[in-house]
N, C-alpha and C positions, 0 to 999 in steps of 0.2 A: 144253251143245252149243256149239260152236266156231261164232263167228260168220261170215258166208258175205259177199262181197265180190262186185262186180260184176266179170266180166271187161273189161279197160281198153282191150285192143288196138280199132284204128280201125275193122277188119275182124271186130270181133265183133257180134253183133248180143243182145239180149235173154240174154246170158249171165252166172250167178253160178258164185262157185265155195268150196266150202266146204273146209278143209283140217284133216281128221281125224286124222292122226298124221303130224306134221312134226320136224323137227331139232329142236324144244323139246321133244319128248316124247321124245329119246333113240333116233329109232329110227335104226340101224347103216346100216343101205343101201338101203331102199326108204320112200317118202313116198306119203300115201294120200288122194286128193281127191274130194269129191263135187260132181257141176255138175248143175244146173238149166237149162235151156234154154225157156225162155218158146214158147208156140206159135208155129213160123215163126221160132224164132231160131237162130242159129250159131253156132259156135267159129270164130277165123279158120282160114284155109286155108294152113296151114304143114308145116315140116320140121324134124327137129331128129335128133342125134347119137345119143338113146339110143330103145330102145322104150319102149310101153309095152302097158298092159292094163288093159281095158275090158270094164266088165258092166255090163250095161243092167236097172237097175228098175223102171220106167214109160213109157210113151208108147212112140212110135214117132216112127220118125225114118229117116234113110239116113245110112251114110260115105260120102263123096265122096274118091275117092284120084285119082292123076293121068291113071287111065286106066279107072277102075271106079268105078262107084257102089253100096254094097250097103244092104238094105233092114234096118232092125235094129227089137227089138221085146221086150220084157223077157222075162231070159232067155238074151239071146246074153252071148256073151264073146266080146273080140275083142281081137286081138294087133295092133298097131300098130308095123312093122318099124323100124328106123333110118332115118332120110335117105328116109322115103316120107311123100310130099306128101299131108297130110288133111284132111277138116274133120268136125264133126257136124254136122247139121241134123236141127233138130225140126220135126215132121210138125204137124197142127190142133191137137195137145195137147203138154203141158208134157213134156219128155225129162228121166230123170233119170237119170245115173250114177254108178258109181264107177270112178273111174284112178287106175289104180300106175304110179308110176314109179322109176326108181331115184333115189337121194340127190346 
């Protein structure tokens, strides 16, 4: 198992992130990550150029975007546009995902 790293940014809260198939395993154009989110913790609340895609395992949580909050629960899949403003937050219990992103 690929050993998991605490996310570093200032405006994270209780976040790990575990990185499943990365540029060292060869792969072409997409990179595969799993995060952990401690009960009440968060990814920070940012933007960035590419999308991605997200499917939730356990717990419960909501995405916070810049004008909508949705409520998520293992099971969802959620597409994450370019250039739109996000964050995770985990609910009483621990959130776990996986995200794709491209390379």
């Amino acid at each position: 198992m690929v050993a998991d790293a605490s996310v570093t940014e200032e405006d994270a809260k209780g976040a790990r992130i575990k990185w499943l198939i990365s540029e060292k395993d060869g792969a072409p154009n997409f990179l595969m990550r799993h995060f952990t989110l401690q009960p009440e913790g968060f990814t920070p609340y940012h933007s960035h150029d590419w999308e991605h895609e997200v499917y939730i395992l356990e717990g419960q949580g909501k995405v916070r975007y810049e004008d909508d909050e949705v409520q998520i629960q293992p099971g969802d899949a959620i597409l994450i546009p370019p250039n739109k403003k996000h964050q995770f937050r985990a609910g009483s219990k621990p959130l776990k995902f996986i995200c794709l992103v491209p390379k």
